[in-house]
N, C-alpha and C positions, 0 to 999 in steps of 0.2 A: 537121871535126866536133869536135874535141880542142879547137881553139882556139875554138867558139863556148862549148862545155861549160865551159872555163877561165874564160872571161870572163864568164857569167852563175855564176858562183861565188863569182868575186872580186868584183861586182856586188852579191850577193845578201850576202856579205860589208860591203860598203863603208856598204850602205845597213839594213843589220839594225840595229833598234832597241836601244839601249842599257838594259842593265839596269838596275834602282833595287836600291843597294848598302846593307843593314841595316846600323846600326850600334846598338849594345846601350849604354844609359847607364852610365857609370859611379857608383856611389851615392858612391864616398869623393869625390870631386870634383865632386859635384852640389848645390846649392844653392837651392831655392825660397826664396826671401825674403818681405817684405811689412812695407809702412811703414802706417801709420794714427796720426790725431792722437789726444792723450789729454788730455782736458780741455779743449782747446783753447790749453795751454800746451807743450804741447811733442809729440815723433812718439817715437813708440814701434817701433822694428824688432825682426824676429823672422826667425825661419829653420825651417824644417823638416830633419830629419838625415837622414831615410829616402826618400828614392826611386827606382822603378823604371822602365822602360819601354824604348820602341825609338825612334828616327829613321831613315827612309827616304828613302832621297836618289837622286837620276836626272838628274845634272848637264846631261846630255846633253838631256834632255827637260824641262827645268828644272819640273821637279815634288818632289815628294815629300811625307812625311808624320811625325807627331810622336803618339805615344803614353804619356803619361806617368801612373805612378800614386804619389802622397804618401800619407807615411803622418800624417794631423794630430798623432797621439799624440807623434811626435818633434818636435813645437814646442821651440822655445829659443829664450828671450827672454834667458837669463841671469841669471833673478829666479825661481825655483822655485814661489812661489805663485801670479804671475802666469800661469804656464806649467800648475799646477790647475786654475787658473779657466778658464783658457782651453782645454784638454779637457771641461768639462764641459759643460752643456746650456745654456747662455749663449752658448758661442761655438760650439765645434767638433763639441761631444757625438759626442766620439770612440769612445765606448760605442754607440750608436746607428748611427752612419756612419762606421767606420774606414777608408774610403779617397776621397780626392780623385781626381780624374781627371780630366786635359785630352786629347783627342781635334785635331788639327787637320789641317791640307795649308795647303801652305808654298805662299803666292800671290805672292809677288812675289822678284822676285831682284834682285842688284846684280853685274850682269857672271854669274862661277861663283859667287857666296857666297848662299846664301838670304837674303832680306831680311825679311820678314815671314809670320805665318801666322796664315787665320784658323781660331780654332777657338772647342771647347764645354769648359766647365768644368763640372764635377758637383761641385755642396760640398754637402754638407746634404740631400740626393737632390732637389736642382734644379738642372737645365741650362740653363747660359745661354754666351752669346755673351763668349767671351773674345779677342780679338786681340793677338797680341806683334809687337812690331817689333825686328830682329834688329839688336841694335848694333853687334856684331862678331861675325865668324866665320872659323875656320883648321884648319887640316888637316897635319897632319904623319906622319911615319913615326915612330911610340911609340918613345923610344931604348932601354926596356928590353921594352917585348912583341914588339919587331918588326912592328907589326900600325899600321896606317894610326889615326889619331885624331881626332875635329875637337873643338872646343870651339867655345861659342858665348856671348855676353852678349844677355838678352833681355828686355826687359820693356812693360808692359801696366798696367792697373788698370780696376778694376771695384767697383759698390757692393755692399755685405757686407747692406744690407738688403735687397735682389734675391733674393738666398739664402735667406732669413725671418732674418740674423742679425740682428736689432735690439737687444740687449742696449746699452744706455747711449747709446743715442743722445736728442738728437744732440750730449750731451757728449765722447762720444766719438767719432770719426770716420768717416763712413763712405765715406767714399772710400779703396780700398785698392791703393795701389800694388803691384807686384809689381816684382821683379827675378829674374833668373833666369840661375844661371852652371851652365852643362852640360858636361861631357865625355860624349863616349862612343864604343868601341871597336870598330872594325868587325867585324863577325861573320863567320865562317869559313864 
């Protein structure tokens, strides 16, 4: 009897479904970007400095999920007036709407590394269909947290008048790439 109870233990061990392992962004090393044309002569890049959120990962059951929220106020173009204009009711109306938010689950993988994921972008309090596809991604032990890391290169694009952003168009662009470089820490 010992040995059946052994063996449907190490059984119920073998085949117990693996857990999906939080991991917390890091903001100092996290970067939403986004490129759009201006004038038609040349692409104007930008960044945002603040953001927050979680990634959910279950290598085992290759699933998981992405949580992220921007803050628009921290735009940086590197040009101060630009970065005005672009908080107010033209572009971001950061006043009005001060958080971005992408929601997704991670649909495709490459081997163990997440490949892509589809999700929903909230700009301007409209939800649409955003998809990133994951260019790279890795995982190490943090040399000074101790603590497991992944980083990841991600990016996507979508139109800005989807959103109602139509300010200058269509001298100004509205095809709006994104890039997107993430760390973030696994949670305890």
């Amino acid at each position: 009897m010992k040995l059946k109870t052994l063996a449907a233990v190490l059984s119920a061990l073998t085949f117990a479904p693996a857990f999906a392992q939080t991991y917390n962004v890091e903001p100092n090393h996290t970067y939403p970007s986004f490129e759009a044309g201006h004038l038609g002569i040349s692409v104007w890049r930008g960044k945002f400095t603040r953001t927050s959120g979680s990634v959910t990962l279950d290598r085992a059951a290759k699933n998981g999920t992405v949580d992220i929220t921007v803050d628009p106020a921290s735009i940086d173009f590197g040009h101060a007036k630009m970065e005005e204009h672009a908080r107010g009711k033209d572009f971001f109306n950061t006043e009005a709407f001060p958080k971005i938010t992408y929601k997704g689950k991670i649909s495709k993988w490459n081997g163990d590394a997440p490949a892509a994921v589809e999700g929903e972008m909230t700009l301007l309090g409209v939800t649409k269909t955003l998809n990133l596809t994951i260019n790279s991604f890795k995982c190490i032990q943090h040399p000074m947290l101790k603590r497991e890391v992944c980083g990841a290169d991600a990016a996507g694009s979508f139109k800005r008048s989807d959103f109602g952003m139509k300010y200058g168009l269509p001298m100004h662009g509205d095809e709006m790439k994104v890039a997107i470089q993430i760390e973030a820490i696994r949670a305890d």
